[in-house]
Structure formats: C-alpha cells, structure tokens
C-alpha positions as CSV (number, residue, x, y, z in Angstrom):
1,X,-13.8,45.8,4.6
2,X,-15.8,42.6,4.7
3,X,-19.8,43.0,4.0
4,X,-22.4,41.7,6.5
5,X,-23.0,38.1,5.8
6,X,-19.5,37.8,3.8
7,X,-17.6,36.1,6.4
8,X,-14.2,36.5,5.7
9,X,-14.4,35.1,1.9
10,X,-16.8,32.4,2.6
11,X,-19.4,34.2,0.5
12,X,-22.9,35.0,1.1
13,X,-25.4,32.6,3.0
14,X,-26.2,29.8,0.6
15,X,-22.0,29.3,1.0
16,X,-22.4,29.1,4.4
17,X,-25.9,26.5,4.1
18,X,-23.7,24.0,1.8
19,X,-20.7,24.2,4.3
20,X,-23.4,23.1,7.3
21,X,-24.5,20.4,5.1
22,X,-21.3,19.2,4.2
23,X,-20.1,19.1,8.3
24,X,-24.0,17.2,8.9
25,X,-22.4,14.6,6.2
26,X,-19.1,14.1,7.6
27,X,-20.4,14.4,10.3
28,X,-23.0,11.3,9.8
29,X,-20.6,9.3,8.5
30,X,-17.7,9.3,11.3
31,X,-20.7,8.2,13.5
32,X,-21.2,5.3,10.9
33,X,-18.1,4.5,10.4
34,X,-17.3,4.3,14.2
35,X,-20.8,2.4,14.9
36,X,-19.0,-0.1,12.7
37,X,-15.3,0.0,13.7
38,X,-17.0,-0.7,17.7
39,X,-19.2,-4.0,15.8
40,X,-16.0,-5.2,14.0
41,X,-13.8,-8.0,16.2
42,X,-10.0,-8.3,15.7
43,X,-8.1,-12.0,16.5
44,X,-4.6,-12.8,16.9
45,X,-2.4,-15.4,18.5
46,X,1.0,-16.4,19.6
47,X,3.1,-19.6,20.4
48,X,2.2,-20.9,16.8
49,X,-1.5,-20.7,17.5
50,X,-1.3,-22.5,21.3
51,X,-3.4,-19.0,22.7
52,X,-5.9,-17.3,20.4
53,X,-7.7,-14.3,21.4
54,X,-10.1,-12.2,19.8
55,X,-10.8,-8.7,21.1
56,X,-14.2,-6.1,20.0
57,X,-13.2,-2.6,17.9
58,X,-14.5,-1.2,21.7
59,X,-11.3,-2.6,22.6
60,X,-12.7,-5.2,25.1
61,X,-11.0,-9.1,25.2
62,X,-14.0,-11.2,23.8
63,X,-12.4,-14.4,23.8
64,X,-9.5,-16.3,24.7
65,X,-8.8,-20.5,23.6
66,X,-5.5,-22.0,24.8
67,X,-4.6,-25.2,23.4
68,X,-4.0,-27.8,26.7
69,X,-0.9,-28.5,25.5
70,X,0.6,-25.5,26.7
71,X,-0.8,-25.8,29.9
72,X,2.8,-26.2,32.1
73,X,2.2,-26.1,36.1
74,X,5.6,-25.2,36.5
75,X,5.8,-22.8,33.5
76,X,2.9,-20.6,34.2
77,X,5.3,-17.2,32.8
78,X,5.0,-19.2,29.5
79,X,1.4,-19.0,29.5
80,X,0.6,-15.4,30.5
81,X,3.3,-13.9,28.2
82,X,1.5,-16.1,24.8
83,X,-2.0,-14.3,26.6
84,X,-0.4,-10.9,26.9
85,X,1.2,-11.3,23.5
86,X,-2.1,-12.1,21.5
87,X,-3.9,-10.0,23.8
88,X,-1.6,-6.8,22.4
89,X,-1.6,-7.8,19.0
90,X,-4.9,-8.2,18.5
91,X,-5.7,-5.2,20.0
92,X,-3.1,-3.1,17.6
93,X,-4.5,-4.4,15.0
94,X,-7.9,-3.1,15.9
95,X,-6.2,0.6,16.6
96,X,-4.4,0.5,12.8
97,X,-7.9,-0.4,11.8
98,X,-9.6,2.5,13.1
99,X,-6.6,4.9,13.0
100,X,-6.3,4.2,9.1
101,X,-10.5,4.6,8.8
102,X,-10.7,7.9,10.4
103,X,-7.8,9.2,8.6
104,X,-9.2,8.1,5.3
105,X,-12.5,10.1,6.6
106,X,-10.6,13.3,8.2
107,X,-7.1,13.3,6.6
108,X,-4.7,14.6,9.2
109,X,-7.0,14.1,12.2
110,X,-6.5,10.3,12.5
111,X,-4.1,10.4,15.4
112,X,-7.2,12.3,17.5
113,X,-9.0,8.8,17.1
C-alpha cells in the first residue's frame, strides 16, 4: 500500500517540489517560445516572384507587392490564384515553423499547436 505523501512512486515531497518547478520551466518557456513564433514573419511568392506576400507567426497577411506587370484586366483569375498561392505558402511555412518548435519543446504534443 502506498504511504501518505508517496504518490504512486513519485516519492516523498521534495520529488513532487522539483516536478512543480520543472512544469513552471516548461512552462515559461512555451510562453517564450510562442511570444516569439507570433513576432516572427514568414514570406513567400508565386508566378516567379510577380506576388510577394509576407504573413505574421499570428497567422495574419501583413503584406502583399504585385509586380504591374501581371496586372491583366481581362485575366483577373491569374492574379487571385498567384495571391492565394503565396498567401498559402507563406502561411505553411509559418505552421512547420511553429509545429516543428513546439515539438522540439513537448515531443509528441506538436500536433496540439
């Protein structure tokens, strides 16, 4: 039978102390390195560079430059998929970003990120 204090194996209460600190750490540190994956900005473009966007790690479009030239009147379809294609690529590269820091912080929780 398990004594008072023993927790299941976990030992007595200076086990349990060092456990709370090490959650506080981990703890302190996702909330770091979250502060920073929100800071960080993430850029990509399509048609060769014609649309450029760059997008924040709170995945919100920051910017977008399209070159004149592929400003088409009668090809409008051209211009919106080159948007929505650097518009999604930028933003996966900001998930695999944050995906592959939280994993490296929580192994095996990264897909709850």
């Amino acid at each position: 039978m398990a004594r008072p204090g023993n927790f299941g194996g976990f030992g007595g209460g200076a086990n349990m102390q060092q456990l709370m600190r090490q959650a506080q750490k981990m703890q302190q540190q996702m909330q770091e390195a979250q502060e920073q994956l929100d800071a960080a900005e993430y850029e990509a473009s399509s048609g060769g560079g014609m649309v450029t966007v760059k997008v924040s790690g709170k995945r919100e479009l920051t910017s977008i430059t399209i070159d004149p030239q592929v400003v088409d009147p009668d090809d409008i379809e051209m211009l919106q998929d080159l948007i929505q294609a650097a518009v999604n690529e930028a933003l996966r590269k900001g998930e695999e970003t944050r995906e592959a820091t939280m994993s490296r912080m929580a192994p095996g929780m990264g897909g709850l990120f």
